[in-house]
N, C-alpha and C positions, 0 to 999 in steps of 0.2 A: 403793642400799646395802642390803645384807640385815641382818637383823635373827641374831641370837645365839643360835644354838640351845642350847636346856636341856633337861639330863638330868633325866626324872622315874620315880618310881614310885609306883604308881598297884594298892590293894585293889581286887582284883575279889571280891563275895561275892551269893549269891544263895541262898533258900531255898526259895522258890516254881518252881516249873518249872525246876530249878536246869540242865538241858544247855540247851534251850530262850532263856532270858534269859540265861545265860552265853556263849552262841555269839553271842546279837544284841550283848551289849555288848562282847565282844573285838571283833566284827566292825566295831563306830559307832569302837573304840579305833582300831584298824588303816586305818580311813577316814583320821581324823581327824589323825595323827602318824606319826612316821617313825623307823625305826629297832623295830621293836616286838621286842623280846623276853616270851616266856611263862613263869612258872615250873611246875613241875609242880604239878597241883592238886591238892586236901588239902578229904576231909572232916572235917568238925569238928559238933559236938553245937551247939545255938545257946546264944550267953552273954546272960544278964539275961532272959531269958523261956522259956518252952515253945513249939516247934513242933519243923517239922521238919530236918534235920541239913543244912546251909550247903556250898554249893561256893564254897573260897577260892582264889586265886591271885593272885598278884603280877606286874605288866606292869612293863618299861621298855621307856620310849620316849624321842623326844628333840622339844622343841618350839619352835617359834619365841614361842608364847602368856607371857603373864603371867600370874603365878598368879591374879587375879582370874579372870580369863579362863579359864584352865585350868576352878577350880571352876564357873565358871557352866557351863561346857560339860559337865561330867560332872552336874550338876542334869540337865541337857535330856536327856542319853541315857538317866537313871533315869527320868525323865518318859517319855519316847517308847516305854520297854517298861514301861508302865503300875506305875508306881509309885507305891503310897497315901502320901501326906503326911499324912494326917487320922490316922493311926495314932499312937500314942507312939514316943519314939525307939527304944525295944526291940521290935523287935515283927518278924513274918515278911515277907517283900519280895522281890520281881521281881529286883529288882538293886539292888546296893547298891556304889557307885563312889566312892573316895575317896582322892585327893592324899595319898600318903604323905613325897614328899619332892620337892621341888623345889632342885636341883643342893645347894648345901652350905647351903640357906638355913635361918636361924630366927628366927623372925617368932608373931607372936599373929594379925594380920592381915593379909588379909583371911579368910586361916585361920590355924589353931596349925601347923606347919611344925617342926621335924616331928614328924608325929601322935602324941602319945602311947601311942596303943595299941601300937607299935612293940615296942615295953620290954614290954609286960604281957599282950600276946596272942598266943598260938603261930599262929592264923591267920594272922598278918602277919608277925612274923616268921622263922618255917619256911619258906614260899617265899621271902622275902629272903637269906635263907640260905644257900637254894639258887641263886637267880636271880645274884646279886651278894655273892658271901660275901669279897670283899676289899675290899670298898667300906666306908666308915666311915661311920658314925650322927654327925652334925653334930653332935650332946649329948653323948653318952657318950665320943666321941672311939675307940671300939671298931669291927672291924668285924663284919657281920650274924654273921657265922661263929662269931666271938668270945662276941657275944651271947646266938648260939644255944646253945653249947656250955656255956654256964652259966647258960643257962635253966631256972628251976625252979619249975615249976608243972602238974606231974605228972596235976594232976584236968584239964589242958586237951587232951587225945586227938586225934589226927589221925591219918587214915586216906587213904592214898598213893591216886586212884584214875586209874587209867592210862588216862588218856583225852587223847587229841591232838584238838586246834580246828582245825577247816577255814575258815583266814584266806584269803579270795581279795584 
């Protein structure tokens, strides 16, 4: 008997070597799940620290995993393109991968489901926007679209940059 495929979407962000780690972790994503959709990707200035400027985009995919399992896996792929844990949570990074939603779920554990940053960061959701703009936020009961269009927080800047990922 198979198991119950789940829609997720999934933060890609990177500020370190940002085409380099962005190509390795779409390419561990596209391994790893099925169905992968990309949104178009967006630079953005980095938030809570100084360095330098973050490539963001937002993945769906569809997975047979648990969210447990989901999160452990995307730890490993940050791991695998060398990424520091000894750093504060604010800080510059290889890759930075992270569970935004898992099908209509909301949960605290074994993560916050769905992420908060959602709602209050243009990196997340300006590609959701774009990727899945009639899809609805399990919280707000809105969809990304909706979200997006009364989104207000002007100091947070994103810059369209046209680049296509070579998924084999």
């Amino acid at each position: 008997m198979s198991q119950a495929l789940h829609h997720i979407l999934i933060s890609v962000g990177s500020n370190i070597r940002r085409e380099h780690y962005t190509q390795r972790g779409l390419q561990s994503l596209k391994d790893a799940f099925e169905h992968i959709l990309i949104s178009p990707t967006y630079e953005s200035e980095a938030v809570g620290f100084v360095g330098n400027p973050f490539y963001n985009l937002v993945v769906s995919a569809m997975t047979e995993l648990s969210i447990a399992d989901v999160n452990r896996l995307f730890k490993q792929i940050e791991d695998d393109n060398e990424r520091d844990r000894s750093e504060k949570k604010f800080a510059p990074r290889t890759l930075d991968i992270d569970l935004l939603t898992y099908d209509d779920t909301v949960c605290i554990e074994p993560v916050v489901l769905p992420r908060p940053e959602i709602e209050y960061h243009a990196f997340c959701l300006k590609p959701m926007a774009d990727l899945v703009p009639d899809h609805i936020h399990p919280g707000t009961g809105k969809t990304y679209a909706q979200m997006w269009t009364s989104f207000d927080r002007p100091e947070q800047q994103l810059w369209t940059i046209n680049k296509k990922w070579n998924l084999n």
